[in-house]
N, C-alpha and C positions, 0 to 999 in steps of 0.2 A: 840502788836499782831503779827508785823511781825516778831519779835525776836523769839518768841515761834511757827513758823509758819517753820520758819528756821530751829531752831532746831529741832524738831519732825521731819523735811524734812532728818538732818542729823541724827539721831538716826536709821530714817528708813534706809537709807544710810548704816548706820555701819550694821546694822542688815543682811540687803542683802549681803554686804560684807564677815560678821562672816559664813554665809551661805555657800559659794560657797566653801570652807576646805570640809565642811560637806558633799557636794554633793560628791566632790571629793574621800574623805575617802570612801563613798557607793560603790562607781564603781569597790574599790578592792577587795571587795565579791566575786562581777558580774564576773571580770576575771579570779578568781580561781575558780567558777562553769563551766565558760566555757573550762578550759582545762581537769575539770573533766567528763566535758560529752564529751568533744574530745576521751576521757582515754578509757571510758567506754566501748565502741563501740570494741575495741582496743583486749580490756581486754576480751571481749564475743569472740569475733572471736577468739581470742587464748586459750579458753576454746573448743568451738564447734571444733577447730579444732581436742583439744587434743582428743575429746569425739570419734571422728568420726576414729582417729588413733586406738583407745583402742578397738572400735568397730570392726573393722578391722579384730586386731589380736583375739578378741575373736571370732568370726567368721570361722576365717582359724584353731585354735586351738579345735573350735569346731567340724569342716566339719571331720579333720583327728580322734576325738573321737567319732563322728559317723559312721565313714567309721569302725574304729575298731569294734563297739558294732555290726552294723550289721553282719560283716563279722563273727563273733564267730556265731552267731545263724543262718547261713546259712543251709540248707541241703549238705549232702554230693556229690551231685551231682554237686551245683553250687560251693560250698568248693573247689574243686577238680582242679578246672577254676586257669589257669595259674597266678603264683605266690598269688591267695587269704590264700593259707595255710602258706605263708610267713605276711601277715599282721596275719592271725589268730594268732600265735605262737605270735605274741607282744601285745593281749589282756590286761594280767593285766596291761602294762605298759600304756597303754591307757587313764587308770584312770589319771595319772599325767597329762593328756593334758585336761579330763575333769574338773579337778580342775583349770586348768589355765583359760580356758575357763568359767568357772563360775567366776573366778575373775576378769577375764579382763570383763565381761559382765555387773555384776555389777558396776563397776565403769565407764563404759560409757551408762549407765541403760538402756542396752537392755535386755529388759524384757523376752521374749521370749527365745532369745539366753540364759538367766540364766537358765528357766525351760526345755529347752532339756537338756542345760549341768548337771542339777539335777537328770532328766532323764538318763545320761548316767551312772551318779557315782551311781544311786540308782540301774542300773544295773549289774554295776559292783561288788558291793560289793554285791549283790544277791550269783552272781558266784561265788567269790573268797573268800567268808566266811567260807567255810567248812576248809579249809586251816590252820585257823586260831582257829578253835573249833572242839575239837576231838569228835569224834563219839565213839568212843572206846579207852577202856582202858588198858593196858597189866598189868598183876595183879605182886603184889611185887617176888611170884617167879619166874616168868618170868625174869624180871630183875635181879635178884641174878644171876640165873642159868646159863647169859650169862656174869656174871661179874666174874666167876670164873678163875683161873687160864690154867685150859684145859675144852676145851667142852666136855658136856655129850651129846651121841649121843643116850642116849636109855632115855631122857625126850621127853616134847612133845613143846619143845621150842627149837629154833636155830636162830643163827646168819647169816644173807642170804646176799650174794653182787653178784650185776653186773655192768659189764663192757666194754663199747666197748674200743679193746686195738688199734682203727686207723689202719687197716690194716698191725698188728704184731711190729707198730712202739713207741709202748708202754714198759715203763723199765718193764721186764721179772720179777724183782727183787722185783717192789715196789707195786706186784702184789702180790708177795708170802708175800712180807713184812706183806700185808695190811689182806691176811689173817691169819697170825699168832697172829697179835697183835688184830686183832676186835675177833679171835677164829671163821672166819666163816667157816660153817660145809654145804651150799650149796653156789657154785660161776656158775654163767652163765654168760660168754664173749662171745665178737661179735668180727668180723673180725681179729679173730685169722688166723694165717700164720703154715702154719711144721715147720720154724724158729722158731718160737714163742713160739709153745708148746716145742721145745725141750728148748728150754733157757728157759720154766718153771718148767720144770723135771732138769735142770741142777740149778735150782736155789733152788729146793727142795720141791715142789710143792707136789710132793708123801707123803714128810714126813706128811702134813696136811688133805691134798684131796687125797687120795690113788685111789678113782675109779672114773672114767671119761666115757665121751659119747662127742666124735667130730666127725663133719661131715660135709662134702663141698658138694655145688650145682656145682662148677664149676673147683673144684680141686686146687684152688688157697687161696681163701678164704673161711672162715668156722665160725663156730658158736660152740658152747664146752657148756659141763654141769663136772662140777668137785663136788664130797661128797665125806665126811667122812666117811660116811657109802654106803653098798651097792647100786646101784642103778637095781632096779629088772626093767625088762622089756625094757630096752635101745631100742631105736629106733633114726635112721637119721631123720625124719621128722616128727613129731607130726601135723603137720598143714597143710600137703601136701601144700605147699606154693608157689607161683611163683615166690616170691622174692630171697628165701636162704633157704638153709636147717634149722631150726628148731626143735634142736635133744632136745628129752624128755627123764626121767627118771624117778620111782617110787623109793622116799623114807619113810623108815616107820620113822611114830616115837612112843611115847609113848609104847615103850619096843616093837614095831612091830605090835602094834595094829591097829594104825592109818595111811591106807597109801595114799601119799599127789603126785604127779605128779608133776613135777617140768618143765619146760620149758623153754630153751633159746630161745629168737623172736629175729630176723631182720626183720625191715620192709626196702619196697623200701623209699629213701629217696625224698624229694618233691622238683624237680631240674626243669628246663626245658627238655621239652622231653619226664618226666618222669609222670606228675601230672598224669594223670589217673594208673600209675602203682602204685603211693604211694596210691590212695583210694583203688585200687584191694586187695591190701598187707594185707591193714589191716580189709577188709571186710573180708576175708582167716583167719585171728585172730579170728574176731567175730565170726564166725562156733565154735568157742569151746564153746560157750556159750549152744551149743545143745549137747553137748558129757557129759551125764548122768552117765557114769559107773566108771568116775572118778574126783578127787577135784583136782586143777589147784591152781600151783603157777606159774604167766607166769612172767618171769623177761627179761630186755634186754632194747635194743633199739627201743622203737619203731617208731620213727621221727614224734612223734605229741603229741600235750601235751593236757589235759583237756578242750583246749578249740578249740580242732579240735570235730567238727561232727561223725568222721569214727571212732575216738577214744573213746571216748560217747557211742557209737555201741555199742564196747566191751565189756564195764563195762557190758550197759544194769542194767538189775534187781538182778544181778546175781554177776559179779565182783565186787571189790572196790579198788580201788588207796591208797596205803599206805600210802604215804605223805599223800594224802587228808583226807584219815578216822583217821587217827590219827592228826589230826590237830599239823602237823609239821613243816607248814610255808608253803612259798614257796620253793621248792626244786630244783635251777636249774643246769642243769647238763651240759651244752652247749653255747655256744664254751667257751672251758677250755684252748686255747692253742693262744688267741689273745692277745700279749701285750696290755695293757693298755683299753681290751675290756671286760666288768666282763659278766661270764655267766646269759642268759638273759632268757633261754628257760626250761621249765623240760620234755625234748623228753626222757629221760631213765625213766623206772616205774617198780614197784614191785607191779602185780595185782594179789589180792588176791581171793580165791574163797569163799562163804559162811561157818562161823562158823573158818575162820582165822583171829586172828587180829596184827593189827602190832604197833611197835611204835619204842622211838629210829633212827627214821628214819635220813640219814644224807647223807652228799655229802663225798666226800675224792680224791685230785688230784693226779694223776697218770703221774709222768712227759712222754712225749713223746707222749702223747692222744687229742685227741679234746674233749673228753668229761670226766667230773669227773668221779668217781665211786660212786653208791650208794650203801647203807645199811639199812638192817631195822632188827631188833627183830621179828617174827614169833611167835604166840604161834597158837595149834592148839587143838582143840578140836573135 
């Protein structure tokens, strides 16, 4: 009895023994949970941190695509308010910041912050859709008629450009070039010089544009209307304007039947010093919208683009923007002359009056200019 008393004493013995491996093997679980929950902690905070970084930037990317979107649908009086028509004129680019701001918002899920930034892009492309989808169409003879080898000046289609040539520091040359080779049969230039015009008559400007209309506010610099054909009723200022003379012309077309008023614009440009003179300028524009006894093509410079207030004015019920009614893109014509800086703004426009439509619309660099030249196809009815 005691033999077997013993050994069941040592069996239990070995048992307890075999045990204590056992325990031991469990404990190396226990220490890999705990450097995972050490990790864990670790691993959150360098999440929340990133969340709260991403938050950030969507935020500040946000603030500047709402500072844009207001600034566009301002009234022209707060518009006008020192450098707001410098943010206005970068509206479409805007959208790129609201699209970053929707992504950075998303991915640190602020929720809010997404549906403004939704908010500003669903604004955006409100605006800048017409751009992109033509309202009007220039019908196949249209397009022949200017693809021919010399323009015809007794259809009811023509090739139209303007220009600002930078205060006459524009090549003389690649002026006359540009209308030889587009055939255009009406050119309105800005900040022509006597320099200027003579190095366009020396470059052979008559052989294309035989009749002209120039005229300075202050003897120095001037504004010019050059055709093909006659220009009936010339006049130095069409706009009585306080920025710069504004010389107009009547041209016919359709064999003399239809006749169309052509108009070179400067506006004042939007600088310090100057902001209320640039809204004055172009509110001086917007009056032709009451001038009944004639149809208006206003081309030029005007120092604001579609998404100024005072410009908006103009169109009214009445004007329409060629780029924009032909759905020609964006059109930018400004600054042309900044290495390594692509033009950002379309302050030059071809505004059309009722019952004109345009297309072909385009840019063309003019070395020695801050701004390109544009073009557009004209048909008139």
């Amino acid at each position: 009895m005691k033999a077997k008393t013993k050994s069941r004493t040592a069996s239990q013995g070995k048992t307890k023994s075999r045990s204590k491996p056992t325990q031991k093997g469990k404990s190396k679980p226990k220490a890999v949970s705990k450097a995972a929950a050490k990790s864990a902690p670790k691993s959150r905070k360098r999440g929340g941190f990133l969340r709260k970084v991403l938050a950030l930037l969507a935020w500040l990317c946000l603030l500047a695509a709402l500072l844009g979107t207001v600034s566009r649908e301002l009234p022209e009086e707060l518009q006008s308010l020192p450098y707001v028509p410098v943010v206005a004129a970068f509206t479409p680019w805007f959208a790129a910041l609201g699209v970053l701001a929707l992504m950075l918002a998303l991915a640190s899920r602020r929720w809010f912050a997404a549906l403004l930034a939704l908010a500003c892009l669903g604004l955006q492309g409100w605006w800048q859709y017409p751009y992109l989808i033509a309202k009007t169409h220039l019908d196949d003879a249209a397009v022949s008629a200017v693809g021919e080898s010399h323009a015809d000046t007794h259809d009811s289609y023509a090739r139209v450009m303007t220009a600002n040539v930078y205060k006459g520091r524009a090549s003389a040359k690649a002026v006359v070039d540009a209308v030889r080779d587009q055939r255009v049969e009406v050119l309105a230039l800005q900040e022509t010089t006597k320099p200027f015009v003579r190095a366009l008559k020396a470059e052979g400007i008559d052989d294309y544009l035989p009749y002209s209309q120039i005229s300075s506010s202050d003897g120095k610099y001037g504004n010019a209307l050059f055709s093909a054909t006659a220009l009936d009723s010339p006049a130095d200022d069409d706009v009585d304007s306080s920025a710069s003379f504004m010389p107009g012309g009547t041209v016919s077309f359709g064999g003399g039947k239809t006749p169309i008023r052509f108009v070179s614009v400067h506006t004042t440009s939007p600088k310090p010093g100057y902001w209320d003179d640039w809204r004055a300028s172009l509110d001086e524009v917007a009056t032709m919208r009451s001038h009944k006894n004639d149809r208006y093509v206003l081309m030029g410079d005007f120092n604001a683009t579609t998404d100024h207030t005072p410009f908006r004015n103009i169109l009214g019920s009445r004007f329409h923007d060629a780029a924009q009614s032909s759905g020609s893109g964006f059109v930018f014509t400004w600054p042309a002359n900044k290495p390594g800086v692509p033009k950002f703004a379309g302050i030059d426009h071809i505004v059309l009056d009722q019952g004109i439509t345009a297309g072909q619309v385009s840019t063309l660099p003019i070395p020695g200019s801050d701004h390109a030249a544009l073009l557009a196809t004209i048909a008139v009815k």
